[in-house]
N, C-alpha and C positions, 0 to 999 in steps of 0.2 A: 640675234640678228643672223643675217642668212652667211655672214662672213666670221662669225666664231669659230675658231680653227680647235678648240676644244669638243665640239659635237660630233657625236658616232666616232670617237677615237677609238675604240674597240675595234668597231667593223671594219673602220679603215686601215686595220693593223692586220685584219686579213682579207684585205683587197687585191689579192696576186689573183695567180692560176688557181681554181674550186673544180677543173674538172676530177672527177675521181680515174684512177689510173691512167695518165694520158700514155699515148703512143709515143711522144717523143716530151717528153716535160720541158728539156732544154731549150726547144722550136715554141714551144706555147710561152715561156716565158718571155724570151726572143721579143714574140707578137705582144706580148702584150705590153711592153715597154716601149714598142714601136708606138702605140697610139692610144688616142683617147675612149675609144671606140670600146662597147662593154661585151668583149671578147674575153672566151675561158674561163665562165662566168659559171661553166657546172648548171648541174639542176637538180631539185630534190621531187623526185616522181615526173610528174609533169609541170611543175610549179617553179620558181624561183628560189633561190635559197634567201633564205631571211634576211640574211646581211645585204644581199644584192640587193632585193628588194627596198628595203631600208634607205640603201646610198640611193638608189634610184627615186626613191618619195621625198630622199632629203634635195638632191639637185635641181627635181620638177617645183619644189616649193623656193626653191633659189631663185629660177628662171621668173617664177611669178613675180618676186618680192623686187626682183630687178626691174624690172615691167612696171611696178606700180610704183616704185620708190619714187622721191624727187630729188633730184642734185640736189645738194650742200651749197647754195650759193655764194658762202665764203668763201670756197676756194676763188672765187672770182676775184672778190674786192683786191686781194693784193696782186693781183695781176692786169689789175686797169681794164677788165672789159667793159664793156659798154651790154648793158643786158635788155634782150628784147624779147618779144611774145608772139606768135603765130594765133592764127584766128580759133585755133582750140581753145575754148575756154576752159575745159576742166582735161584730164587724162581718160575720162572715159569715152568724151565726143572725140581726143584726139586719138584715141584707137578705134573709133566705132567709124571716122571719118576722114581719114586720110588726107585727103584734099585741099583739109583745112590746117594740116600741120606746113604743106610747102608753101602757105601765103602766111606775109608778115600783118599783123594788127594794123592799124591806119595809128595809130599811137607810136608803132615801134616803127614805122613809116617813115614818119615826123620828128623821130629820133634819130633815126638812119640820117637821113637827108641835112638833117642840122647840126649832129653833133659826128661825123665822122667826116674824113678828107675823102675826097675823088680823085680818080686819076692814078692809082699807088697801082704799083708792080704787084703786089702780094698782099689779100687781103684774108683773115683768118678768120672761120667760123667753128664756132664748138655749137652742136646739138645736142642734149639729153638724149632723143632718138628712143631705142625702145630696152634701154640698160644704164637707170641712170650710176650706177657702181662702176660701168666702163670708163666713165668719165672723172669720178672721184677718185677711180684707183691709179688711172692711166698719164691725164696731162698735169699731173703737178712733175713729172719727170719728161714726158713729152713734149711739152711747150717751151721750156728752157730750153732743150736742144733744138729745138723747131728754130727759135729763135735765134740761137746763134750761126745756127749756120745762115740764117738769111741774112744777119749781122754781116757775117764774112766776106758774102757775096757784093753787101751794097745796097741789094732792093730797097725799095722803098716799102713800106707795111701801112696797112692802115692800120684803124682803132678795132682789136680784138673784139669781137662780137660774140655772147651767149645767148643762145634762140633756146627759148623754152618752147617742152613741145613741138619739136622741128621733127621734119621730114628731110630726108635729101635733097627734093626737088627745091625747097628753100634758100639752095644756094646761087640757086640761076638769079632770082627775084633783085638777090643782095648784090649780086655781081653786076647786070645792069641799073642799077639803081647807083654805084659807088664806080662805074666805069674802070673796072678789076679788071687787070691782064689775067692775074692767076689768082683763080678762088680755091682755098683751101676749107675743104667742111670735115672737122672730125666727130661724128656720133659712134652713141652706143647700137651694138648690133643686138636682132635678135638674139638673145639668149639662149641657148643651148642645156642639156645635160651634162657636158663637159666644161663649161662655163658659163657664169654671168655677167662676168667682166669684161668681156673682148669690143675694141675699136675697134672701129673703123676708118678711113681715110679716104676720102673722093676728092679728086681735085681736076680743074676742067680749066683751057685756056678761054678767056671770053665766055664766061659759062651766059645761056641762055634759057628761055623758055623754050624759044624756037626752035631748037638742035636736041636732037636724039638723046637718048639717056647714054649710047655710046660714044657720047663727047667727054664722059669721067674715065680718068686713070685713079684704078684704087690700088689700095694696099688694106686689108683684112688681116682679122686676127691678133691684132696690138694688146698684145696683157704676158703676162710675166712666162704665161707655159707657150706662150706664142711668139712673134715678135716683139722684141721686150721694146717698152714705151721709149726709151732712150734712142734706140738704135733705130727704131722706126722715125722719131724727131730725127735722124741723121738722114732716114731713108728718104725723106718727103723733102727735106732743104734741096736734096741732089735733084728728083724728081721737077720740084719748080724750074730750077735752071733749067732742065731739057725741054717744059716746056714753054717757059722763057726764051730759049736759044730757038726753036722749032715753031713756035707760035703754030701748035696743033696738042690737040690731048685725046685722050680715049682709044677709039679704032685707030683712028686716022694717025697714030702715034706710031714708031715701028721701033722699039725700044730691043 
């Protein structure tokens, strides 16, 4: 699996600085601690060196395997969500088609409608999105603290929602449909070379169709080398309240 922490242990043992002689070793090492970015990276002629190379075909084959994977929808069941579908039917119409990950099934419609409360202060979506490993790795530590702090505050919550095959725009649909002050949607992002884990967080007061995609206040980056899942469940409890308190999200926010 793309998450064996035992693969290219070698190479990654010498993942530092490969430039040959540098000018200042101290400043390149410096840089390269500073970021994820495949800096000091050396070269052998005009090619890459082996090991680069290597990390670089193991992370692109990560990125894929995130892309195709499907959530574990266990983690679900003890957490009470309520699990629903987008009109993709397979993963490959829902990357060939966009359009049909931000609309709900007429099935999960009818699900929505019947089996969750209206009218709640804060209502929570998780997407697969396009990393479902963002999601396995991230909210079993992020939703408990998501949680308590809206515990703390009082809000009201509806019934946790998992949308397979979601898009972001998905959250508008659910928002009007459950009359959501504050919709909260956490998916997986694009996957990257420096990971395939990383969340995401959009959340919008009154989220609509009708209003601009600059009606989301996000937070990016959620996984362990980024903002660690805990502290981001802390970051988004506060966020609610402001936009609770402000009844405005996105641009129109002056945070």
């Amino acid at each position: 699996m793309a998450h064996d922490e035992t693969l290219f242990t070698e190479f990654e043992s010498q993942a530092g600085v490969t430039v040959e002689s540098p000018l200042d070793p101290g400043f390149c090492e410096r840089a390269r601690a500073a970021t994820n970015a495949r800096i000091g990276v050396g070269r052998a002629g005009t090619a890459l060196r082996t090991g680069t190379a290597l990390r670089y075909l193991r992370d692109h084959a990560a990125a894929m395997d995130a892309v195709w994977a499907e959530v574990d929808g266990s983690i679900f069941e003890k957490m009470g969500f309520l699990r629903l579908s987008t009109r993709a039917g397979s993963k490959e119409e829902y990357l060939k088609h966009p359009d049909l990950g931000r609309e709900l099934s007429e099935e999960s419609l009818d699900a929505l409608r019947g089996d969750c409360p209206k009218g709640i202060q804060v209502q929570v979506v998780v997407g697969d999105g396009l990393s479902a490993y963002a999601v396995e790795r991230n909210l079993p530590d992020l939703y408990p603290a998501l949680l308590q702090g809206i515990g703390l505050n009082g809000w009201s919550v509806g019934r946790p929602l998992f949308v397979h095959h979601a898009r972001v725009g998905v959250m508008d649909k659910i928002s009007v449909a459950l009359d959501a002050e504050v919709t909260v949607l956490l998916v997986g992002e694009r996957p990257g070379l420096a990971t395939n884990e990383s969340l995401s967080c959009y959340m919008a007061w009154r989220a609509s169709p009708d209003k601009p995609e600059s009606q989301r206040t996000v937070i990016s980056n959620i996984h362990q080398r980024g903002t660690p899942p805990v502290e981001a469940g802390a970051q988004i409890a506060h966020l609610v309240g402001v936009l609770l308190r402000e009844q405005k999200s996105g641009s129109e926010l002056r945070l």
